[in-house]
Structure formats: C-alpha cells, structure tokens
TORPA-4810 file (N, C-alpha, C, O; in nm, 3 decimals):
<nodes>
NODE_1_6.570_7.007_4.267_6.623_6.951_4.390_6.775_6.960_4.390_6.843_6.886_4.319_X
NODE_2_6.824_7.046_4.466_6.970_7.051_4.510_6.995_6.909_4.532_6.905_6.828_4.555_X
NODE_3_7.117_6.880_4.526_7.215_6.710_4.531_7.339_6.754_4.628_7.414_6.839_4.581_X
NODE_4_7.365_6.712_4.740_7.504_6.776_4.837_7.562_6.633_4.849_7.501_6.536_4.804_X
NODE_5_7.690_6.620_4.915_7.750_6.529_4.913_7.715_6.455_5.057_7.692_6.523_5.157_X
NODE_6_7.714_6.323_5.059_7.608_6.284_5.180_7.689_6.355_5.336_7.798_6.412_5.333_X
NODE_7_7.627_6.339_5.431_7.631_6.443_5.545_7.783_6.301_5.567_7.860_6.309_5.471_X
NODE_8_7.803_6.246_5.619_7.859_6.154_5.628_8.051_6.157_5.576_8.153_6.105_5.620_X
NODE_9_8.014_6.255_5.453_8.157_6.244_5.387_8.172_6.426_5.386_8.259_6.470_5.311_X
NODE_10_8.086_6.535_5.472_8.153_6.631_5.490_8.259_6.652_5.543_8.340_6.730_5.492_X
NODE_11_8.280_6.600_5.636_8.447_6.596_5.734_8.523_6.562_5.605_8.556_6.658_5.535_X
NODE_12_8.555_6.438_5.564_8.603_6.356_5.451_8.669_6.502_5.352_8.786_6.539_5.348_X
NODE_13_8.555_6.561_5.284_8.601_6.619_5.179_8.671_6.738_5.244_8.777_6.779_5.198_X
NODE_14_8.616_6.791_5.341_8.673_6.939_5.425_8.848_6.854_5.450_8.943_6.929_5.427_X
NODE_15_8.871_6.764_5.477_8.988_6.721_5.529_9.073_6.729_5.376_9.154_6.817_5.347_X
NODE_16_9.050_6.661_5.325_9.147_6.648_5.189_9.132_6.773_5.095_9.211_6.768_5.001_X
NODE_17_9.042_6.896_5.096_9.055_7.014_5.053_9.142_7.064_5.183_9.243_7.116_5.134_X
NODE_18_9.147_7.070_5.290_9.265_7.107_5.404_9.453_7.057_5.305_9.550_7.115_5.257_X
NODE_19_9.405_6.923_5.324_9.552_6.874_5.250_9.585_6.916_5.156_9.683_6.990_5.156_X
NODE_20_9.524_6.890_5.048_9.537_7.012_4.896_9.583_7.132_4.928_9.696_7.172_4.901_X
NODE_21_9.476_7.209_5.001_9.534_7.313_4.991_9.670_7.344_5.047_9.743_7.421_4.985_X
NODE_22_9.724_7.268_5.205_9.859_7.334_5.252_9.940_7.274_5.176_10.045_7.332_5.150_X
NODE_23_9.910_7.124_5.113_9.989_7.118_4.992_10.060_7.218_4.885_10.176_7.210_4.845_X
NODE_24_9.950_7.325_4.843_9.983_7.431_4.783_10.071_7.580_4.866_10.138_7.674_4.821_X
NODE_25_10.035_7.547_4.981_10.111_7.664_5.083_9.987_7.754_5.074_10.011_7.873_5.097_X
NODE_26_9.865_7.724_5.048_9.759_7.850_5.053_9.717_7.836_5.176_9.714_7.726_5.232_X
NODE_27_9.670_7.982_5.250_9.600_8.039_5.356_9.468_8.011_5.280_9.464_7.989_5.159_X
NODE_28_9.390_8.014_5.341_9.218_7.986_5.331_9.187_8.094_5.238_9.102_8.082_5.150_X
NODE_29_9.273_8.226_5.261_9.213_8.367_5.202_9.284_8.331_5.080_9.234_8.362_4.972_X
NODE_30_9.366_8.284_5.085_9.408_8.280_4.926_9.327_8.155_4.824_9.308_8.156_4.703_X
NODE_31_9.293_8.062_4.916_9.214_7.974_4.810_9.079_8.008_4.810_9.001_7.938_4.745_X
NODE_32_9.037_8.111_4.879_8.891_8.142_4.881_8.902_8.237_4.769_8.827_8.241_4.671_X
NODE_33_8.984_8.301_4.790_9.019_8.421_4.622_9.038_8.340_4.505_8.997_8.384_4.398_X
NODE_34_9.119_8.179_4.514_9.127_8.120_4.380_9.011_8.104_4.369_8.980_8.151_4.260_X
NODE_35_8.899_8.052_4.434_8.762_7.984_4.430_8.678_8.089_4.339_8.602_8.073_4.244_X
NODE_36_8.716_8.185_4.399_8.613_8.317_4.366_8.692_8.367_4.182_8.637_8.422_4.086_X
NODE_37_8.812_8.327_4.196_8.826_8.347_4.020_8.812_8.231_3.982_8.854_8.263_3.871_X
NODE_38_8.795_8.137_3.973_8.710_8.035_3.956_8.592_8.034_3.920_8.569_7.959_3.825_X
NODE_39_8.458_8.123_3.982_8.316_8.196_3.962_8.291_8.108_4.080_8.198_8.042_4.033_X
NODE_40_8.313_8.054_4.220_8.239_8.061_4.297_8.259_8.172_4.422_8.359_8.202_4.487_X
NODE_41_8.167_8.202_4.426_8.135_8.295_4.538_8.131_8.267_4.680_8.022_8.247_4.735_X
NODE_42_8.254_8.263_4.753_8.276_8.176_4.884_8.343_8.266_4.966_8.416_8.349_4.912_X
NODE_43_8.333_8.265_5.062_8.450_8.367_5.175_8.534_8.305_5.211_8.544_8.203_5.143_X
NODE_44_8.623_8.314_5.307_8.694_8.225_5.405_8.602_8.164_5.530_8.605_8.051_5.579_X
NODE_45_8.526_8.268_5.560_8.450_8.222_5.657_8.408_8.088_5.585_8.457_7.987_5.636_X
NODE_46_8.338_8.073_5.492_8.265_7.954_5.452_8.309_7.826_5.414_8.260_7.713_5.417_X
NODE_47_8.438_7.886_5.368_8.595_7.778_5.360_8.607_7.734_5.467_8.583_7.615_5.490_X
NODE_48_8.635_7.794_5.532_8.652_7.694_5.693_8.537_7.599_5.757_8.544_7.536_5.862_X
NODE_49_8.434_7.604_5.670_8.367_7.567_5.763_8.357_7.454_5.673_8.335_7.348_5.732_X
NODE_50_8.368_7.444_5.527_8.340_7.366_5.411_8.524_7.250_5.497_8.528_7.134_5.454_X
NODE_51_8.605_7.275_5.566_8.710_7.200_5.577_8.685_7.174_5.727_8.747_7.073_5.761_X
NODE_52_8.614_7.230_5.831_8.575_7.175_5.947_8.462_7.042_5.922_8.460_6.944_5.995_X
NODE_53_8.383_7.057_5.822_8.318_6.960_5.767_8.160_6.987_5.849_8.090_6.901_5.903_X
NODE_54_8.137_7.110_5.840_7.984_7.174_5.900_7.920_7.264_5.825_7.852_7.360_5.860_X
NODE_55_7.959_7.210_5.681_7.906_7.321_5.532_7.868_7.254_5.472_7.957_7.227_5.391_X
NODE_56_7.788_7.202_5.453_7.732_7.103_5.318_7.812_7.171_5.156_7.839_7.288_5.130_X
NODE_57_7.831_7.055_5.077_7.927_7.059_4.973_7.814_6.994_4.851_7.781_6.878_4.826_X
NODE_58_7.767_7.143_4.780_7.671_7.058_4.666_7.804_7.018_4.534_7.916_7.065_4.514_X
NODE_59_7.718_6.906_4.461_7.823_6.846_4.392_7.830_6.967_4.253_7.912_6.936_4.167_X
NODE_60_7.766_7.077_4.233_7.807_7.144_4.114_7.916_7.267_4.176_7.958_7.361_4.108_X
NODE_61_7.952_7.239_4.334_8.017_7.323_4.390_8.166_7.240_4.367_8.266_7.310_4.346_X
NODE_62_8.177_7.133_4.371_8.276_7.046_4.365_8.404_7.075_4.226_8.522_7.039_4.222_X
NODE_63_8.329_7.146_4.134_8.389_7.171_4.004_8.484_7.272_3.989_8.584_7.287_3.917_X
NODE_64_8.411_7.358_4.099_8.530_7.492_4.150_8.639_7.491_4.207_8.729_7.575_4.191_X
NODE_65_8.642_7.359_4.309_8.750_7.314_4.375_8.873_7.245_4.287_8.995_7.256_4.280_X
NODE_66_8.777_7.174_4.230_8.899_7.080_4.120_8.945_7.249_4.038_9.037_7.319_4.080_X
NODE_67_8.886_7.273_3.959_8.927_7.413_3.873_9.044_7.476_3.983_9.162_7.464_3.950_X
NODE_68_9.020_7.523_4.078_9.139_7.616_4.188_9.229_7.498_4.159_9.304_7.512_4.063_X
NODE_69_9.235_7.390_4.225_9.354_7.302_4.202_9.436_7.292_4.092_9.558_7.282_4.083_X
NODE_70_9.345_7.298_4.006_9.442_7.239_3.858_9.466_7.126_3.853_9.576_7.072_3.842_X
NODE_71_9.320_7.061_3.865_9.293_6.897_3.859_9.151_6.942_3.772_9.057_7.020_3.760_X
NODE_72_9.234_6.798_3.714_9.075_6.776_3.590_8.976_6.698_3.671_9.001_6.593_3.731_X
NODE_73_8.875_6.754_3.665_8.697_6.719_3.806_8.706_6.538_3.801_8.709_6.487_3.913_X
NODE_74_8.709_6.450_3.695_8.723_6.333_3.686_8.848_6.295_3.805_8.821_6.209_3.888_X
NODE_75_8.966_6.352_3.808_9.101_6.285_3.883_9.085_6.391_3.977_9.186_6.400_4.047_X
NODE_76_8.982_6.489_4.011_8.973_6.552_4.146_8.842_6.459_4.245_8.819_6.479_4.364_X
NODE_77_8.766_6.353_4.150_8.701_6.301_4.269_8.761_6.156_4.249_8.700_6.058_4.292_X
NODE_78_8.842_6.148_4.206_8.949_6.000_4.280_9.018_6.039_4.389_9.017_5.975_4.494_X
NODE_79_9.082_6.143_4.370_9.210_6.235_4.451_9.076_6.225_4.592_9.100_6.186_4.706_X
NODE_80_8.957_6.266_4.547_8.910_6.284_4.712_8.851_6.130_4.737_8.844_6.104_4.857_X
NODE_81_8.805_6.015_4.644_8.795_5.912_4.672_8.624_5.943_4.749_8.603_5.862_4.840_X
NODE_82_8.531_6.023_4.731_8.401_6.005_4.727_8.343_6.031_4.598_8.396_6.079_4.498_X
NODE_83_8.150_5.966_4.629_8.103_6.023_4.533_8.015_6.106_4.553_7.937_6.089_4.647_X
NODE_84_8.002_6.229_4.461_7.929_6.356_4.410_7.816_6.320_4.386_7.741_6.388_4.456_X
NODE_85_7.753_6.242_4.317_7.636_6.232_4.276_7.537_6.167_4.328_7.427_6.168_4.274_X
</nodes>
C-alpha cells in the first residue's frame, strides 16, 4: 500500500517547495534536474503540478526533495511543518 501525504496538505507542501526553491533562484527545470540527480524521476511538468498542489506527494518521494535542498529529511519535514507518514 502506497502512503501519500494527506490530500489536504498538497497545496501546503507544493507552496513551501515553491519557496525553497526561489529561495535558491531555481527555475522548475533546474530543480527538476536536481531531483532527477537525486534518483527521482520527475519532469517539470510534474513539478508544477507537485507546487500547484494537484500531484499527490508519496512520503518516500519526500526524501528527494530534502536531498535537492541540502536539508537533512528530519529538518526538511519541520522546515515544511507536515507529516509524511
């Protein structure tokens, strides 16, 4: 059984991966390329939609995001202030 983050806190997380990222000055294409050296397999298309908050976000997907950041996964789900599990 897949585990996603409840429907409820998709906007939520799409918003504060938005902030992170222009935090960093990245275009979508560039954090969809960190994602993807990272090992997840994501487009931009799917990025956008994961930050419009109309992509469901499973929580072993969550690990890739913290990894692109250069946040340790523990202080990347304070930083987003939901829970994964």
């Amino acid at each position: 059984m897949k585990m996603n983050i409840l429907n409820k806190e998709n906007k939520l997380f799409g918003k504060k991966i938005v902030d992170l990222r222009l935090k960093k000055g990245w275009t979508q294409e560039q954090m969809s390329a960190k994602l993807q050296l990272c090992g997840l397999d994501i487009s931009r298309a799917t990025l956008s939609k994961i930050e419009l908050g109309t992509r469901q976000v499973y929580y072993w997907e969550v690990k890739y995001f913290a990894k692109a950041f250069d946040i340790d996964y523990f202080e990347f789900e304070k930083v987003l202030k939901i829970n994964t599990i």
